[in-house]
BARO-735243 format. One record per residue: residue in one letter; x, y, z of N, C-alpha, C in turn. Coordinates in nm, 3 decimals. Layout:
# residues N
<site residu="A" n_X="X" n_Y="Y" n_Z="Z" ca_X="X" ca_Y="Y" ca_Z="Z" c_X="X" c_Y="Y" c_Z="Z"/>
...
This chain:
# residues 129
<site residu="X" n_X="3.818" n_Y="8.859" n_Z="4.837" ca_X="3.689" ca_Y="8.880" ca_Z="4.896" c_X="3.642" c_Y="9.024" c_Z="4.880"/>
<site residu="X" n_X="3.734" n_Y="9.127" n_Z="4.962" ca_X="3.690" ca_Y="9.282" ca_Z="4.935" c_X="3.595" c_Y="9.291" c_Z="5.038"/>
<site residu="X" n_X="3.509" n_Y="9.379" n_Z="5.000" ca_X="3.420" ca_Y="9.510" ca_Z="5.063" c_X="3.247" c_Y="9.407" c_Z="5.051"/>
<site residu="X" n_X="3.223" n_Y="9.393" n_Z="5.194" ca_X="3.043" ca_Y="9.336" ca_Z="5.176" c_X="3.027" c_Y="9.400" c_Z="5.332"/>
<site residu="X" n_X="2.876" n_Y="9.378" n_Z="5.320" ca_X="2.841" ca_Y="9.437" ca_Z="5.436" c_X="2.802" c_Y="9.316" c_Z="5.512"/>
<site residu="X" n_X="2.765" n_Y="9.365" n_Z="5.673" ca_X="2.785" ca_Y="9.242" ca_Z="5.761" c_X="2.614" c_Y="9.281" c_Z="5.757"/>
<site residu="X" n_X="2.582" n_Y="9.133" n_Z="5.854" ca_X="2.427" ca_Y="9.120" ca_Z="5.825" c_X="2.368" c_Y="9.247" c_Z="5.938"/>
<site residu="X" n_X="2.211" n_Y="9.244" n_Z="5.918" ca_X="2.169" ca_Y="9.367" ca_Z="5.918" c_X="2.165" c_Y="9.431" c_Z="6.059"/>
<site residu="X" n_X="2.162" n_Y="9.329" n_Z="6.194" ca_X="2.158" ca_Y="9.413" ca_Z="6.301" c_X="2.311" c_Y="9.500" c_Z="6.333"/>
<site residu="X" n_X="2.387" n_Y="9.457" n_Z="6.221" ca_X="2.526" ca_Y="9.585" ca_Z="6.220" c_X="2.511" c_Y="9.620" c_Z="6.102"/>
<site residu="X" n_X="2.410" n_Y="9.692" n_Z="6.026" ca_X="2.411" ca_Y="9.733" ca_Z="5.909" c_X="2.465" c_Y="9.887" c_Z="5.879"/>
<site residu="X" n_X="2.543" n_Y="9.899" n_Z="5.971" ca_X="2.608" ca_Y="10.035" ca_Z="5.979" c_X="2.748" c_Y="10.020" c_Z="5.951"/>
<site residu="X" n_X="2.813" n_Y="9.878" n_Z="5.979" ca_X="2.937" ca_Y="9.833" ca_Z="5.971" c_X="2.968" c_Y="9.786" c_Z="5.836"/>
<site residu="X" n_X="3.054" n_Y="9.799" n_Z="5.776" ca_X="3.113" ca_Y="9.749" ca_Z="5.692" c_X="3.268" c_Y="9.672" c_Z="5.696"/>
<site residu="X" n_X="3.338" n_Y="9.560" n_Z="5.616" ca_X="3.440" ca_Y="9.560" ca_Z="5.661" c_X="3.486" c_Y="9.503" c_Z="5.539"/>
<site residu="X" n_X="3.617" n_Y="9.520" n_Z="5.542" ca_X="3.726" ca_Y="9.447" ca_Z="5.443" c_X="3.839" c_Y="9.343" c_Z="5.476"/>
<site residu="X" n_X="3.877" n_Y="9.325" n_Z="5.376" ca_X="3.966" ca_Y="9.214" ca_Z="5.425" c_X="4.119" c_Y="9.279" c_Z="5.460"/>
<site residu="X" n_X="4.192" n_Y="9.235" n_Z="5.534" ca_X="4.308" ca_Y="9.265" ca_Z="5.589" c_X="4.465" c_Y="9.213" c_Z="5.493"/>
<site residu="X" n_X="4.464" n_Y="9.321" n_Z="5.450" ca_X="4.607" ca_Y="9.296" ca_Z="5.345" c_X="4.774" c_Y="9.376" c_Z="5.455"/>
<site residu="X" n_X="4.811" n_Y="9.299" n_Z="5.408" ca_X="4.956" ca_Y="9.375" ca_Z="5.478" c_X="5.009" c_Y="9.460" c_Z="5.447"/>
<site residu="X" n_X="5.010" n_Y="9.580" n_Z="5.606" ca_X="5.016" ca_Y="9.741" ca_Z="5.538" c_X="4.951" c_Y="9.755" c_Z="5.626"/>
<site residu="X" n_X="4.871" n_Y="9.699" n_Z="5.679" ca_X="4.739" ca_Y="9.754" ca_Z="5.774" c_X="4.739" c_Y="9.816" c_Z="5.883"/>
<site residu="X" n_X="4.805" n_Y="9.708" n_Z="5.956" ca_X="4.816" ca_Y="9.701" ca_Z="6.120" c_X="4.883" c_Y="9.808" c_Z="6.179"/>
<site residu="X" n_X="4.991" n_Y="9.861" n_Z="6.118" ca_X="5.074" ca_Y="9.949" ca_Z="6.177" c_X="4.945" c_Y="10.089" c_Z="6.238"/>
<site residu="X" n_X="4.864" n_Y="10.099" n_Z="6.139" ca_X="4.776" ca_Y="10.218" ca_Z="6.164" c_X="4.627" c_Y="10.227" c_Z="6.192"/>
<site residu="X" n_X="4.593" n_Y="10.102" n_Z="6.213" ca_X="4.418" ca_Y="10.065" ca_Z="6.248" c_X="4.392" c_Y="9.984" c_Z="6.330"/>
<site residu="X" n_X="4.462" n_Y="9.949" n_Z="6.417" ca_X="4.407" ca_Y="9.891" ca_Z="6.522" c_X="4.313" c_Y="9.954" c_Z="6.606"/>
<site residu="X" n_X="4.377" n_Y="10.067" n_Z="6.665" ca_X="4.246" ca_Y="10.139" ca_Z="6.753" c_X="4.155" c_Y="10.192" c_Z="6.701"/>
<site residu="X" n_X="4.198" n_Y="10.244" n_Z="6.553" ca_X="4.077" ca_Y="10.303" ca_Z="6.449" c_X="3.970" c_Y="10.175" c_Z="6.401"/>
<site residu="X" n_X="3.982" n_Y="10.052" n_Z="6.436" ca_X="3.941" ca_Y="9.910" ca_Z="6.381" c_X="3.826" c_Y="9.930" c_Z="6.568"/>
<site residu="X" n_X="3.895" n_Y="9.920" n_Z="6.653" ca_X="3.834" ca_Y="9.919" ca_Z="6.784" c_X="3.748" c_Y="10.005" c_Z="6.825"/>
<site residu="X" n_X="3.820" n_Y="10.125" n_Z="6.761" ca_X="3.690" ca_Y="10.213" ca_Z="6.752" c_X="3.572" c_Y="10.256" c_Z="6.707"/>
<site residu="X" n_X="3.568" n_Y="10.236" n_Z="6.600" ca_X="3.473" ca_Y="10.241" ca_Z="6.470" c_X="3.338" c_Y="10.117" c_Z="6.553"/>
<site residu="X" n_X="3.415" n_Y="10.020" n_Z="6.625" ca_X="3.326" ca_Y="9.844" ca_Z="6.669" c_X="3.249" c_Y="9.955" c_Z="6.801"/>
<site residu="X" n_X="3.333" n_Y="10.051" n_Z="6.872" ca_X="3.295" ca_Y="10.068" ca_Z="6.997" c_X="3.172" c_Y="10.178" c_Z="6.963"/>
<site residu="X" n_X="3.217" n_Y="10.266" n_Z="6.858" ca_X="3.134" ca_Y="10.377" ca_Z="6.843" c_X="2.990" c_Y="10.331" c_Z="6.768"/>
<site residu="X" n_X="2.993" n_Y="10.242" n_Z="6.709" ca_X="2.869" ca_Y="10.172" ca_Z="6.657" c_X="2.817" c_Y="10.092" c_Z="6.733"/>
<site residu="X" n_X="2.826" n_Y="10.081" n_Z="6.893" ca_X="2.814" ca_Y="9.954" ca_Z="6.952" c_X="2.622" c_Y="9.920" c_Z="6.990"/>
<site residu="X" n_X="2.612" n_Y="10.076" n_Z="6.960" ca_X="2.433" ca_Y="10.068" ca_Z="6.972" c_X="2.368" c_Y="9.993" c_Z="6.826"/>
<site residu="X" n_X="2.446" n_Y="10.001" n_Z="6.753" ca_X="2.381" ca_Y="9.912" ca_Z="6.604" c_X="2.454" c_Y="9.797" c_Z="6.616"/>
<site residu="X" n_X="2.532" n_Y="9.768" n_Z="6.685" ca_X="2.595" ca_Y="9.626" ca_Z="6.693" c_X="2.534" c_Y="9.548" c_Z="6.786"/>
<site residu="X" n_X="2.506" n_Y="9.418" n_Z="6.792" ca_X="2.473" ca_Y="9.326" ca_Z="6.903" c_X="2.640" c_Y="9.255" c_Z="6.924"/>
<site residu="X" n_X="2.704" n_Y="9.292" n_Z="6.853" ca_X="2.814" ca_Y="9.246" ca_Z="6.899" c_X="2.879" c_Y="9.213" c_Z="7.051"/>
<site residu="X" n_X="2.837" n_Y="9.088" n_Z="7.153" ca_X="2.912" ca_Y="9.061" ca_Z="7.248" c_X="2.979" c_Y="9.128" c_Z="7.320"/>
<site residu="X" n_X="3.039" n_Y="9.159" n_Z="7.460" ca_X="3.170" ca_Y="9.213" ca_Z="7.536" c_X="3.264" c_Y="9.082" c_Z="7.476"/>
<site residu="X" n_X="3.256" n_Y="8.989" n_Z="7.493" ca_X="3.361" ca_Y="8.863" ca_Z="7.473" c_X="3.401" c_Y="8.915" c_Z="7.294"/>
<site residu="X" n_X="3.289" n_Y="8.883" n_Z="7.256" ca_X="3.347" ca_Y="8.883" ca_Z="7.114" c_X="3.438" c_Y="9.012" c_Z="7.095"/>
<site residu="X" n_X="3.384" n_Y="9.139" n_Z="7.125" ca_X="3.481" ca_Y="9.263" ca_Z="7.116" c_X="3.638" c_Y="9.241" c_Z="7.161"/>
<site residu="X" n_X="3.635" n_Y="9.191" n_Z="7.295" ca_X="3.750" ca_Y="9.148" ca_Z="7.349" c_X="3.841" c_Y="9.079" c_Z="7.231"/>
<site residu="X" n_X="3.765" n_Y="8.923" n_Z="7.237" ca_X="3.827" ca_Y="8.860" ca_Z="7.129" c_X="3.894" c_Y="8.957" c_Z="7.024"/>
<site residu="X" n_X="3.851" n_Y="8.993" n_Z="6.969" ca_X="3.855" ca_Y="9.057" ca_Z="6.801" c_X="3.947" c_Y="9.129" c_Z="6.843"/>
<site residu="X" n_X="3.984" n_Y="9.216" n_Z="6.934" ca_X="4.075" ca_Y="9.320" ca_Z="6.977" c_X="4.230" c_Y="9.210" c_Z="7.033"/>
<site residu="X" n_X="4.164" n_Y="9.113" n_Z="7.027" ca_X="4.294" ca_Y="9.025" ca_Z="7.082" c_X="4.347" c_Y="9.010" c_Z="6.931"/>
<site residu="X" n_X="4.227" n_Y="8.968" n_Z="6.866" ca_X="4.263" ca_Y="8.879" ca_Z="6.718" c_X="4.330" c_Y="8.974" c_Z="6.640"/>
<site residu="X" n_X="4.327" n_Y="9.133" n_Z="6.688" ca_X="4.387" ca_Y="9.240" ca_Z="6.598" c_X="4.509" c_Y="9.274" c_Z="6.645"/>
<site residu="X" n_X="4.529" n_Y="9.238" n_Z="6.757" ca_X="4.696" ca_Y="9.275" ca_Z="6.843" c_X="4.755" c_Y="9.165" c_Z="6.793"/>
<site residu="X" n_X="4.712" n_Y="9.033" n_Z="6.775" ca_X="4.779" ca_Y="8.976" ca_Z="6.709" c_X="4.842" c_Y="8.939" c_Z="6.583"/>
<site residu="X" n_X="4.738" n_Y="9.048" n_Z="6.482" ca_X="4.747" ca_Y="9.057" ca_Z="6.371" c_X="4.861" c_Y="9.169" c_Z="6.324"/>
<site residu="X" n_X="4.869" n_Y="9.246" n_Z="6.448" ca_X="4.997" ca_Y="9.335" ca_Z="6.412" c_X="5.103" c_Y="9.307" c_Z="6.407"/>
<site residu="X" n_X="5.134" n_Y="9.182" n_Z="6.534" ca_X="5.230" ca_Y="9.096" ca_Z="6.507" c_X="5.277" c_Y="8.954" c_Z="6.440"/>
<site residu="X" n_X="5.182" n_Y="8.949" n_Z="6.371" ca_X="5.194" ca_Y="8.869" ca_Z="6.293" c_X="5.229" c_Y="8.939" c_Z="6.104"/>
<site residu="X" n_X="5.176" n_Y="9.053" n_Z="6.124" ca_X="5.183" ca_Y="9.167" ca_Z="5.980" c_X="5.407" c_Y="9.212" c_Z="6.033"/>
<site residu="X" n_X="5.410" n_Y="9.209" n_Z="6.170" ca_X="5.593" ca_Y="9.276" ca_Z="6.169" c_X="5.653" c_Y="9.123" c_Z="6.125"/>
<site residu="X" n_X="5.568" n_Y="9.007" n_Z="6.145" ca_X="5.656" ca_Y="8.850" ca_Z="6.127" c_X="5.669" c_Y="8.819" c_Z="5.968"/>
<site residu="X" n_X="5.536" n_Y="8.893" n_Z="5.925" ca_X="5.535" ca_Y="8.866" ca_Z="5.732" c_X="5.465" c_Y="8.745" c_Z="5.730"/>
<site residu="X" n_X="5.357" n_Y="8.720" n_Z="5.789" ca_X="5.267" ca_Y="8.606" ca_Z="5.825" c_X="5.157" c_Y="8.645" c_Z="5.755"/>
<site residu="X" n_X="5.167" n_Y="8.627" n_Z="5.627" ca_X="5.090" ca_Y="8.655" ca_Z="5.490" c_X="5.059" c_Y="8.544" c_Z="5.427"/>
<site residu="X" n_X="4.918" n_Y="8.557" n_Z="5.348" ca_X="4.932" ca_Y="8.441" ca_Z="5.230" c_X="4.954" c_Y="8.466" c_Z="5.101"/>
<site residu="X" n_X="4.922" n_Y="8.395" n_Z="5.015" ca_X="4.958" ca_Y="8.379" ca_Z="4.878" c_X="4.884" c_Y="8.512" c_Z="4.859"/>
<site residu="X" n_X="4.765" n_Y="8.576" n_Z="4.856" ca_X="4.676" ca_Y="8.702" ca_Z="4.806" c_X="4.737" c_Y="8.793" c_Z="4.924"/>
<site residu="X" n_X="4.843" n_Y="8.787" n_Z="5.036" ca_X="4.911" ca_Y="8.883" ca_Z="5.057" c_X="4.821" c_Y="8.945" c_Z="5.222"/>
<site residu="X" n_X="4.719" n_Y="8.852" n_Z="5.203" ca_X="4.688" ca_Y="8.900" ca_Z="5.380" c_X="4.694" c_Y="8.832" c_Z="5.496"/>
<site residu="X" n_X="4.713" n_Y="8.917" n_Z="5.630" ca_X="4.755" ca_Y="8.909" ca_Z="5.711" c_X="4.668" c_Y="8.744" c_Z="5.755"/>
<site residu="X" n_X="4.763" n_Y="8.660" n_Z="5.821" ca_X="4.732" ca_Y="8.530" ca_Z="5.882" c_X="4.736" c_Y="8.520" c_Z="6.047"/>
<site residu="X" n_X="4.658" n_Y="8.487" n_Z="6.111" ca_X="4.645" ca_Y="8.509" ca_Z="6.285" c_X="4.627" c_Y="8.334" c_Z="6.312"/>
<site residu="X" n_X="4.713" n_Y="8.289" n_Z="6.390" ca_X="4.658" ca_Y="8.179" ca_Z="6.479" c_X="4.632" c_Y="8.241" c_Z="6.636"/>
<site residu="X" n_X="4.573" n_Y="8.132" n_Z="6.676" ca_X="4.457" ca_Y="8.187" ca_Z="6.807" c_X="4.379" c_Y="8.084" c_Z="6.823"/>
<site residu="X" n_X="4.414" n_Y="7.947" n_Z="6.928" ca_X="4.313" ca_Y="7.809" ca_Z="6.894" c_X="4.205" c_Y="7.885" c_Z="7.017"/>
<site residu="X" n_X="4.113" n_Y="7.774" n_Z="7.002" ca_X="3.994" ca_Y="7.818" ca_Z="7.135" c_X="4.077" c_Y="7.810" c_Z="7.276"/>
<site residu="X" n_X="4.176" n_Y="7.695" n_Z="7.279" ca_X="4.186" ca_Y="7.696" ca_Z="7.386" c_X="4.261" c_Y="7.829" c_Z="7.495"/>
<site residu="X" n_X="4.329" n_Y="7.880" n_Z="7.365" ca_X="4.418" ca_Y="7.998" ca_Z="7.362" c_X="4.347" c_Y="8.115" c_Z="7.440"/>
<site residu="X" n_X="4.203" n_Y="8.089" n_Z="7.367" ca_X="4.121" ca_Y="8.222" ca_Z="7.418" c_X="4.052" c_Y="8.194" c_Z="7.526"/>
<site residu="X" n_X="4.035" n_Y="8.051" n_Z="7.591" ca_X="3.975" ca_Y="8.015" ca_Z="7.678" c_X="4.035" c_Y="8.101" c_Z="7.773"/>
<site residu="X" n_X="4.209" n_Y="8.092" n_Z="7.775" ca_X="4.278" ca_Y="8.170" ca_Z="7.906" c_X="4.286" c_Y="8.287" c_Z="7.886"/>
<site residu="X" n_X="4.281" n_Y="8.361" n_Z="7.808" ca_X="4.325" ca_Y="8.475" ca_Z="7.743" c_X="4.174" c_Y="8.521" c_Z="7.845"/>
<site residu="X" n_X="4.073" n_Y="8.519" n_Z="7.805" ca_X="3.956" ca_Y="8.586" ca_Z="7.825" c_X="3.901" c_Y="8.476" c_Z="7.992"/>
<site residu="X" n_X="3.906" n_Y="8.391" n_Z="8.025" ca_X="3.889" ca_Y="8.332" ca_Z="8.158" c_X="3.722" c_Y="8.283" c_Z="8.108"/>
<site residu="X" n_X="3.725" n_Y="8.224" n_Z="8.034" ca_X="3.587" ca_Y="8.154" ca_Z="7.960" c_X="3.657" c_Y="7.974" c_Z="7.968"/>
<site residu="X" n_X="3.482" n_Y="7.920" n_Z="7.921" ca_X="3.497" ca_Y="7.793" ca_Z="7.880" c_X="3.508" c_Y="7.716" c_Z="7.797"/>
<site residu="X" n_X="3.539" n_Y="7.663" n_Z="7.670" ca_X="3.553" ca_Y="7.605" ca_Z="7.550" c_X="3.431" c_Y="7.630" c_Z="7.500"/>
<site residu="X" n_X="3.314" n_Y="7.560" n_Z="7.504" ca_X="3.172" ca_Y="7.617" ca_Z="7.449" c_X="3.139" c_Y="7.753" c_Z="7.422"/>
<site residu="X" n_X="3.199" n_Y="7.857" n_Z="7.573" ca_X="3.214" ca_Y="7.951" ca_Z="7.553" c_X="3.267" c_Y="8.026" c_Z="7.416"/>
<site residu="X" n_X="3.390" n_Y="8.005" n_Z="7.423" ca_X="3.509" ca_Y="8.041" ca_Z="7.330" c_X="3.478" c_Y="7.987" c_Z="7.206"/>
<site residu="X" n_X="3.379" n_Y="7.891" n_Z="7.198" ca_X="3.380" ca_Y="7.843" ca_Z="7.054" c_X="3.264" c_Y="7.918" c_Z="6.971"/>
<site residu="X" n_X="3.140" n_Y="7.958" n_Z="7.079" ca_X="3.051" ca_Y="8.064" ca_Z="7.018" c_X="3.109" c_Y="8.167" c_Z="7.025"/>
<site residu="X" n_X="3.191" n_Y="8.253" n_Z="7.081" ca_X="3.281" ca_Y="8.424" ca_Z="7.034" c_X="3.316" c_Y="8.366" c_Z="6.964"/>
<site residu="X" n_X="3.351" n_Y="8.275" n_Z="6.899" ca_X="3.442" ca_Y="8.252" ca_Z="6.753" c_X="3.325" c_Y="8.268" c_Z="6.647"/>
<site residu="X" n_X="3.231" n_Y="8.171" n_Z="6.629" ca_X="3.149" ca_Y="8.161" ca_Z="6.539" c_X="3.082" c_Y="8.331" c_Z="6.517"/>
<site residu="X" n_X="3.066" n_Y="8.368" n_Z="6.642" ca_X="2.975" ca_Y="8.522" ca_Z="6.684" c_X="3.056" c_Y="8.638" c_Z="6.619"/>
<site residu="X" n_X="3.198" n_Y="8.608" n_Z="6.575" ca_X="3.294" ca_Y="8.690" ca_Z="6.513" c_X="3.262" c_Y="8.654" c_Z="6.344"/>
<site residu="X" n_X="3.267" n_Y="8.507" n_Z="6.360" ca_X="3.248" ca_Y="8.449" ca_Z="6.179" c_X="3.132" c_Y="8.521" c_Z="6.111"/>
<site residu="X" n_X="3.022" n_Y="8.527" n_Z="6.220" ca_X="2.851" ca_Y="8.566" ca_Z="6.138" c_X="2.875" c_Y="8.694" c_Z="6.139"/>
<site residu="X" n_X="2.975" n_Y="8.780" n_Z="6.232" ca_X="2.908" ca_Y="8.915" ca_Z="6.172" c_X="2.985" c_Y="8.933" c_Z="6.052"/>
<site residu="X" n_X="3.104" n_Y="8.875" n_Z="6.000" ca_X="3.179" ca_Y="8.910" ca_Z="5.949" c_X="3.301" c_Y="8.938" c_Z="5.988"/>
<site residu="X" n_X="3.319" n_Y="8.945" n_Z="6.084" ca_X="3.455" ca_Y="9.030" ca_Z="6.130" c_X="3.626" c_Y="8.957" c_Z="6.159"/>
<site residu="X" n_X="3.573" n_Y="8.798" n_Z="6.079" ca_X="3.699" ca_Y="8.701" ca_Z="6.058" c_X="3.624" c_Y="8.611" c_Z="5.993"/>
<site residu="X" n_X="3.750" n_Y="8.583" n_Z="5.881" ca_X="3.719" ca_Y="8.442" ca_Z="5.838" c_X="3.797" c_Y="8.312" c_Z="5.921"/>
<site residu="X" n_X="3.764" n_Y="8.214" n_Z="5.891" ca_X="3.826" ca_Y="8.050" ca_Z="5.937" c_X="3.868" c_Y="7.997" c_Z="5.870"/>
<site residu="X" n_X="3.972" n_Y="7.977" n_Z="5.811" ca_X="4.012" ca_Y="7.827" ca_Z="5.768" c_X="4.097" c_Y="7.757" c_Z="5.821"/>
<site residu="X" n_X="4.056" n_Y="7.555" n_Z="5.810" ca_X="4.027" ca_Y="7.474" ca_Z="5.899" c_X="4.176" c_Y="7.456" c_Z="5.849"/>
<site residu="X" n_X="4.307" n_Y="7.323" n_Z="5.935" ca_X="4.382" ca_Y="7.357" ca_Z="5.854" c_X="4.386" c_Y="7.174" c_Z="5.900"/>
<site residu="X" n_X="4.277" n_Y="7.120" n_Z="5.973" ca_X="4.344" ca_Y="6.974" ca_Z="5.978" c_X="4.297" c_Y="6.981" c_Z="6.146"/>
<site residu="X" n_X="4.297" n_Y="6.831" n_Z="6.201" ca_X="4.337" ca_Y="6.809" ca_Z="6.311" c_X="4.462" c_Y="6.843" c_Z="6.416"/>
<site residu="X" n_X="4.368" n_Y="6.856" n_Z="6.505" ca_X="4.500" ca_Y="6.890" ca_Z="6.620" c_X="4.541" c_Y="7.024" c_Z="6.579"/>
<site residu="X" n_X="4.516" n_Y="7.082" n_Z="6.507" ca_X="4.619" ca_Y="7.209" ca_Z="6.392" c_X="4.517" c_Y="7.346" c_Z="6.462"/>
<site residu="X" n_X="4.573" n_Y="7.421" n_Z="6.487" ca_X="4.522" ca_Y="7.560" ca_Z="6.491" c_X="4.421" c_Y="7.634" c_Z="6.348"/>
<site residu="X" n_X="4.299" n_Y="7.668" n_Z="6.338" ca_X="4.260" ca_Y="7.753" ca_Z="6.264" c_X="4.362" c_Y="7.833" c_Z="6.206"/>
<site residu="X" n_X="4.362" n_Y="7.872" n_Z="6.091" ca_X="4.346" ca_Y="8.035" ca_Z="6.043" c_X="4.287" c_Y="8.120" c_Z="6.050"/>
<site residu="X" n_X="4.320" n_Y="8.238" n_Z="6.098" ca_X="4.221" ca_Y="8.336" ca_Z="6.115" c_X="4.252" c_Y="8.444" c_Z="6.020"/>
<site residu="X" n_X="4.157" n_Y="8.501" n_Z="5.925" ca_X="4.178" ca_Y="8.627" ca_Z="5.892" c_X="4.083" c_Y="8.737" c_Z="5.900"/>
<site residu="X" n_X="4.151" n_Y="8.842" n_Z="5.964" ca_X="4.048" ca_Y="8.929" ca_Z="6.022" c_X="4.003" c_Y="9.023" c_Z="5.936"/>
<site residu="X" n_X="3.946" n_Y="9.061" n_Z="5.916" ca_X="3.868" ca_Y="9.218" ca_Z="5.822" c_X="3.819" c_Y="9.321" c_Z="5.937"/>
<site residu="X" n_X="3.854" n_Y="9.400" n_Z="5.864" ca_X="3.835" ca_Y="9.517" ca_Z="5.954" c_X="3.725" c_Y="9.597" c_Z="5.890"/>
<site residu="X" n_X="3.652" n_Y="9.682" n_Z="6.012" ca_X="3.521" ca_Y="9.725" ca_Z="5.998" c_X="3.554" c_Y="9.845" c_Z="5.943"/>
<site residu="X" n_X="3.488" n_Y="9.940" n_Z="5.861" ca_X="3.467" ca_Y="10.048" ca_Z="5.801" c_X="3.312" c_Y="10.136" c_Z="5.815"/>
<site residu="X" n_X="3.354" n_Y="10.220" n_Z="5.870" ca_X="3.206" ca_Y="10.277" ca_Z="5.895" c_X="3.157" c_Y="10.352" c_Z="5.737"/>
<site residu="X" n_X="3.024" n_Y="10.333" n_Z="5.770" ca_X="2.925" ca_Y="10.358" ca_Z="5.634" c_X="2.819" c_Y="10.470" c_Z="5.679"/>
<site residu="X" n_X="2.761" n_Y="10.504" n_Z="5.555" ca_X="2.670" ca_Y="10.624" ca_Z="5.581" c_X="2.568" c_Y="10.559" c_Z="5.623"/>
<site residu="X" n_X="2.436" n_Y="10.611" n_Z="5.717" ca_X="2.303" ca_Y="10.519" ca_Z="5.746" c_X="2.218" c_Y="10.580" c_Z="5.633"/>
């Protein structure tokens, strides 16, 4: 995938995809970059939350070697997971998911019934305005 920009009401954000190597050193630099742009972001409190969950988990999933074939980091995390995690409702939890997909800031893939998503997260990169 690589380097695209997210749509325009975060047109300050940029992000990439998450290869293994990452995590050890960008998590809070990933959290921060979301927090310090948060006036060009419409980005959610839930969704931030989320994403900061979806990145703690990505660190431990980067020490497990929970990689794919192109070598990046893989996160499970079903809705219902985040329902408790964050004290929301399924409808809830299912728009912070999608609200993460549109800006960019994770992909989905489906993996089947009953089955947990894939998540892979990209991390934001700040850009010149």
């Amino acid at each position: 995938h690589g380097e695209f920009v997210v749509p325009a009401s975060t047109k300050n954000i940029n992000v990439t995809d998450c290869h293994i190597g990452f995590y050890g050193r960008i998590f809070n630099n990933a959290i921060g970059i979301l927090l310090t742009h948060a006036i060009d972001c419409e980005l959610s409190n839930n969704a931030k939350l989320l994403y900061a969950i979806i990145l703690d988990r990505a660190s431990l999933s980067e020490s497990n070697a929970w990689i794919d074939e192109q070598n990046k980091v893989v996160v499970f995390l079903t809705i219902d997971e985040a329902c408790k995690l964050l004290n929301i409702g399924h409808n809830t939890a299912t728009k912070i998911f999608k609200e993460l997909d549109d800006y960019g800031l994770i992909e989905r893939k489906k993996q089947g019934f009953a089955r947990a998503n894939i998540i892979y997260p990209k991390l934001p990169q700040p850009t010149e305005k």
